[in-house]
C-alpha positions as CSV (number, residue, x, y, z in Angstrom):
1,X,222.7,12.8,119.2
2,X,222.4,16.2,117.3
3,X,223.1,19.5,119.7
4,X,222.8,23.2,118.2
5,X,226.1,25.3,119.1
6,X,225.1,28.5,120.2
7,X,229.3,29.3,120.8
8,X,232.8,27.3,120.9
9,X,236.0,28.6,121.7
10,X,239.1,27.1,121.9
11,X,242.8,27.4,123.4
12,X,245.6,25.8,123.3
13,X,250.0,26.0,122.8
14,X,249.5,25.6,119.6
15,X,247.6,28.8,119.4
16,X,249.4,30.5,121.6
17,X,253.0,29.4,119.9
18,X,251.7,30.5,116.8
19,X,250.5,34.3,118.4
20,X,253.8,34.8,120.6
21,X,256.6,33.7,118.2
22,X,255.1,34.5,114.8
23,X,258.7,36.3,113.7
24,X,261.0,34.5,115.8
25,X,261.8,31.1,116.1
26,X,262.7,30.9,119.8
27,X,261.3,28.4,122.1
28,X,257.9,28.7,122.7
29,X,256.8,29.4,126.7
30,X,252.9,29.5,126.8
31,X,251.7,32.9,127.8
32,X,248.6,32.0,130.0
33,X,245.2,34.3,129.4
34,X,245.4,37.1,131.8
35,X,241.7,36.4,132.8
36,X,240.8,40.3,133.6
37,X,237.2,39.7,134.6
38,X,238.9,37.1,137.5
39,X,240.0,39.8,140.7
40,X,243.7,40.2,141.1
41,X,243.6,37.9,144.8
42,X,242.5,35.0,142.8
43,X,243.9,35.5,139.9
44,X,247.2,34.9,141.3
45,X,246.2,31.5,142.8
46,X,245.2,29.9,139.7
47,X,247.1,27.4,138.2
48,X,247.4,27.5,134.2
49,X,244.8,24.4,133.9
50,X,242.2,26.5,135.9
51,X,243.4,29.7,133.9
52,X,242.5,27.9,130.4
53,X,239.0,26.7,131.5
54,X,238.0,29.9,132.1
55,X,239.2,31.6,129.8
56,X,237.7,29.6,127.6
57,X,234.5,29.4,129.5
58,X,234.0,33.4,129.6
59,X,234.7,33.8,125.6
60,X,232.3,31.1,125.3
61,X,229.1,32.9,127.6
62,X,230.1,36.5,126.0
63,X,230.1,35.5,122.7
64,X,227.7,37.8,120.5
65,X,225.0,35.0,120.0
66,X,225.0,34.5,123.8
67,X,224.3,37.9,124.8
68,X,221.7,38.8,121.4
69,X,218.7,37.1,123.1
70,X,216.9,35.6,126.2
71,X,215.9,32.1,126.6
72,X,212.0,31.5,125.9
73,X,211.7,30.9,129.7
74,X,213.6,34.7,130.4
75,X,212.1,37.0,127.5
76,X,209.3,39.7,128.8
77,X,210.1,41.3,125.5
78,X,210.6,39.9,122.2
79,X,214.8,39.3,121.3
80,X,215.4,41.4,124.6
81,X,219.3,41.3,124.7
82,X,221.0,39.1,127.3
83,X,223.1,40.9,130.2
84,X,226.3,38.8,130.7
85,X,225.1,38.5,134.4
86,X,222.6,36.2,133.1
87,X,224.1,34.4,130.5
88,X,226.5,33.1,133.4
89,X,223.1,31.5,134.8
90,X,223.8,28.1,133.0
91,X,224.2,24.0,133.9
92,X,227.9,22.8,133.1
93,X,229.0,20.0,131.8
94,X,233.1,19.9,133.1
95,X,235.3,17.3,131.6
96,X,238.7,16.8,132.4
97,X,240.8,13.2,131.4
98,X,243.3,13.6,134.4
99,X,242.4,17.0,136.0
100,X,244.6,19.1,137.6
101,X,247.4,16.4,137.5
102,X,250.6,19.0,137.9
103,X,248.9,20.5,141.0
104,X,247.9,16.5,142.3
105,X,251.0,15.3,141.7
106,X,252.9,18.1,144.0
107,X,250.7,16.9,146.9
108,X,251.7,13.2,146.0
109,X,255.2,14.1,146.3
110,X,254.9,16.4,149.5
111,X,252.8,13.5,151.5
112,X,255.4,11.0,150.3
113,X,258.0,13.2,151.9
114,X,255.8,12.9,154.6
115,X,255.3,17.0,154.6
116,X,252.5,18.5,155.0
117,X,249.8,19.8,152.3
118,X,248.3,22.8,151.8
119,X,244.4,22.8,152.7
120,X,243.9,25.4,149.5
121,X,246.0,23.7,147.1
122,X,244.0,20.3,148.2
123,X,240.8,22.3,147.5
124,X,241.7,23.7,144.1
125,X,242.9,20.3,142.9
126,X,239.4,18.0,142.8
127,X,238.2,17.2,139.4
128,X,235.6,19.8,140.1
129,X,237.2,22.8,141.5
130,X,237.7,24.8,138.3
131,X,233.7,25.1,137.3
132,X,232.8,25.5,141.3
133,X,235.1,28.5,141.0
134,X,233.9,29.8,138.3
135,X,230.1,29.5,139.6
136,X,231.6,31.6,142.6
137,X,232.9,34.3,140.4
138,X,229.4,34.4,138.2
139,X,227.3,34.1,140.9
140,X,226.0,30.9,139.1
141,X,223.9,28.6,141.4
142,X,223.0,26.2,138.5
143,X,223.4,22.7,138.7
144,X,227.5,21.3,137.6
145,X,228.5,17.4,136.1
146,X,232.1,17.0,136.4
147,X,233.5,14.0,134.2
148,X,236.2,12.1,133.6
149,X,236.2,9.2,131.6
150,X,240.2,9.0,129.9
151,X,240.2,9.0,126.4
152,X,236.3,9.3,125.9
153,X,236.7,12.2,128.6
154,X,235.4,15.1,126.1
155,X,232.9,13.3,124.3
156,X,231.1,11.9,127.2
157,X,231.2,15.9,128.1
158,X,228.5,15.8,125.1
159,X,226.9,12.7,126.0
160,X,225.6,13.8,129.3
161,X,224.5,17.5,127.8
162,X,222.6,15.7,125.7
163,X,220.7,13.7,128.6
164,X,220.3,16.7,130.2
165,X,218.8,18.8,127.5
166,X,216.4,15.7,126.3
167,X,215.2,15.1,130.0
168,X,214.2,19.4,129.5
169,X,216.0,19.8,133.1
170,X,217.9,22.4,130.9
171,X,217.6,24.4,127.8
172,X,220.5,25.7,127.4
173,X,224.6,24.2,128.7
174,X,228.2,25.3,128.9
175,X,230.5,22.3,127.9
176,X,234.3,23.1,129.1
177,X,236.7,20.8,128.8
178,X,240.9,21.1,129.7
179,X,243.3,19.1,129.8
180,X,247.4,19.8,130.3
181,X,250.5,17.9,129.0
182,X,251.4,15.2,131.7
183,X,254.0,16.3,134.4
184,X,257.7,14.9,133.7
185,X,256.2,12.4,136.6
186,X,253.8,10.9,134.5
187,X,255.0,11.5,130.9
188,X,255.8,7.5,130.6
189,X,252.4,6.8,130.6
190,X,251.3,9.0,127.5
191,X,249.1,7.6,125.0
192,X,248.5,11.1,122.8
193,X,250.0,14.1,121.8
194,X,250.9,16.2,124.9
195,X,249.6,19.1,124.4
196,X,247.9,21.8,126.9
197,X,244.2,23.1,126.0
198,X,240.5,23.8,126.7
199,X,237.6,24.2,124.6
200,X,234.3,25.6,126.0
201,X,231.1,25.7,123.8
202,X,227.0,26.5,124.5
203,X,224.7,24.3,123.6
204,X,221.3,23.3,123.3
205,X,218.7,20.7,122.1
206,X,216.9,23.0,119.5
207,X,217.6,25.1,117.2
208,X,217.7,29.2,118.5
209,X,218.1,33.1,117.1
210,X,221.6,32.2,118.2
211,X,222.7,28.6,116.8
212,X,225.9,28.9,114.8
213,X,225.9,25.4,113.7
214,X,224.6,22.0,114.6
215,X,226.4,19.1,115.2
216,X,225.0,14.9,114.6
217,X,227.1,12.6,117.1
218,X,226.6,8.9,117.3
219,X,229.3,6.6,119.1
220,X,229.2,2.6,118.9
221,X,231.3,-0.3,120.8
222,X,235.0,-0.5,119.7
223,X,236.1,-3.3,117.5
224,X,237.2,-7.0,118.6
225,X,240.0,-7.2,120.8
226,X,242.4,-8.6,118.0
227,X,242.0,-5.6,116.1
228,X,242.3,-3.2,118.0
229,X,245.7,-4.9,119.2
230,X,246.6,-5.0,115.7
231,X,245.7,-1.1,115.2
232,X,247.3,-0.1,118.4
233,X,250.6,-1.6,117.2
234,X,250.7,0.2,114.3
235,X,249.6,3.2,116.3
236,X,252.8,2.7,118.3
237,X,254.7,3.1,115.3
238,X,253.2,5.9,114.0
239,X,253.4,9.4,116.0
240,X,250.4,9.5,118.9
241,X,247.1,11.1,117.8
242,X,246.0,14.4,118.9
243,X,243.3,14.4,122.5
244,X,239.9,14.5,121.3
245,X,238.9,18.1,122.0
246,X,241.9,18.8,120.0
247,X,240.6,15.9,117.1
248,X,237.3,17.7,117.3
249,X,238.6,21.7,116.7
250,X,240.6,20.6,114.0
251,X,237.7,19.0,112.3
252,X,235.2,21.7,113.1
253,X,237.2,24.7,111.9
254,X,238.3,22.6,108.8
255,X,234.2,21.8,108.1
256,X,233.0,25.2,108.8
257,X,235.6,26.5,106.5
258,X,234.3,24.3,103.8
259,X,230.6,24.5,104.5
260,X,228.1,26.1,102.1
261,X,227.3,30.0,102.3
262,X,226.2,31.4,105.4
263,X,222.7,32.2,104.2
264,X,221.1,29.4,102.6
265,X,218.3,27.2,104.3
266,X,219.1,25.0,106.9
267,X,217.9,22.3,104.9
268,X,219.8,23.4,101.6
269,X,223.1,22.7,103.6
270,X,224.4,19.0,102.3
271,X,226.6,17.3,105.3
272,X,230.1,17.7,105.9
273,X,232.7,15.5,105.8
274,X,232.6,13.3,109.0
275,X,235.1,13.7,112.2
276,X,236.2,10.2,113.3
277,X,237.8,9.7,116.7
278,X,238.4,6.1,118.0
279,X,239.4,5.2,121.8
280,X,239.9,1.9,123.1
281,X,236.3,1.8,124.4
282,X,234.6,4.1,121.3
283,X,234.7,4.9,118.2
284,X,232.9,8.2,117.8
285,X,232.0,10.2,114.5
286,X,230.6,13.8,114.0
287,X,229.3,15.5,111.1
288,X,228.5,19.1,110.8
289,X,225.1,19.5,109.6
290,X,224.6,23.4,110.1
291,X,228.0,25.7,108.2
292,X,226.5,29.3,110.1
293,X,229.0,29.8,112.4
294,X,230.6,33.5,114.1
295,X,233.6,31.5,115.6
């Protein structure tokens, strides 16, 4: 599968450890984005998974390659820039492994204290809440995939905008995916690296005025029972891996820093070193095939 990146932006504790307590070495408390474009009413009913996506999801449409031209379909003049009004007008692709498990899990407990639950915080806690909101507040009517698939959550994100572009039902798709640490509820059951994020990226099946960097994905079958028991004992041992979106930033800022200079050919540009992620269904690799990148 190759997809063009048009933009990517990531968050996550890490990053916001790292900007908050640079000079100190205090506890870190995340500092949620303050989402400005999001009116004050609803800001204040977000929970921090919804305020990541779309954070994440607005950086991503109003990047500078976003806004610098119109799709083919759009143009009545040629490289006729992009108002954000209708760079919003785009299919998404939402993946999520648990969702909005802090807010689920409050309803769990109120219904097992046989209390009763709040029709809004019902609402705003489906797996596909977050991007129906956020087609509210862009005035986005375009067609939404919400996906959860556990640890293959975020790749399958890029396996169905891929079916999507090829079929030519779209041109152009916002990928977000988020994912929280597990509540204290839950936290028995972790099989990764708890860590809060999102990462929300454009993409599209051809290369554009606007690609930043292209991307070859292939997945296959995981490996015979017996070895993967044998590997996830000695995972066990070892400290738990990182979630895949968090796998697959790591990677891509690490190959983009090593890529080739920005201006040579596309077909100068030798491959980089591959991103290898196995689940217990998957194992899935990636390798950078484009270095131009504004991230």
């Amino acid at each position: 599968m190759l997809l063009h990146l048009e933009s990517i932006n990531a968050w996550s504790t890490f990053d916001a450890e790292k900007t908050n307590n640079a000079d100190d070495n205090t506890v870190a408390i995340p500092a949620w984005p303050k989402l400005e474009f999001v009116p004050a009413m609803q800001r204040r009913r977000l929970s921090p998974f919804a305020k990541i996506a779309l954070y994440t999801a607005e950086n991503a449409l109003s990047a500078p390659s976003i806004l610098s031209t119109l799709p083919e379909t759009l143009k009545s003049e040629s490289a006729k820039p992009k108002t954000p009004e209708q760079a919003a007008q785009i299919d998404i692709v939402f993946s999520s492994r648990h969702g909005d498990l802090h807010k689920t899990a409050e309803l769990l407990t109120e219904l097992s204290a046989d209390q009763d639950i709040s029709p809004t915080a019902f609402s705003t806690s489906v797996h596909n809440a977050v991007p129906g909101l956020y087609s509210i507040l862009k005035q986005n009517k375009q067609a939404i995939n919400a996906i959860s698939a556990g640890q293959d959550s975020f790749f399958y994100a890029f396996v169905d905008a891929y079916a999507r572009l090829k079929s030519g039902r779209s041109h152009q798709l916002l990928i977000v995916h988020v994912d929280r640490q597990l509540p204290e509820l839950y936290s028995q059951f972790a099989d990764e690296q708890q860590v809060d994020h999102a990462v929300a990226m454009v993409v599209t099946s051809t290369v554009t005025p606007g690609t930043i960097a292209s991307i070859e994905m292939n997945f296959n079958a995981c490996i015979e029972k017996d070895k993967i028991a044998e590997d996830k004992a000695e995972e066990d041992k070892a400290e738990l891996k990182l979630p895949a979106a968090l796998c697959f930033m790591h990677w891509f800022d690490a190959a983009v820093n090593s890529a080739q200079p920005l201006l040579q050919p596309l077909q100068a540009l030798q491959p980089s070193p591959q991103l290898q992620y196995r689940s217990e269904r998957h194992t899935w690799t990636c390798e950078l095939i484009t270095g131009v990148t504004d991230v």
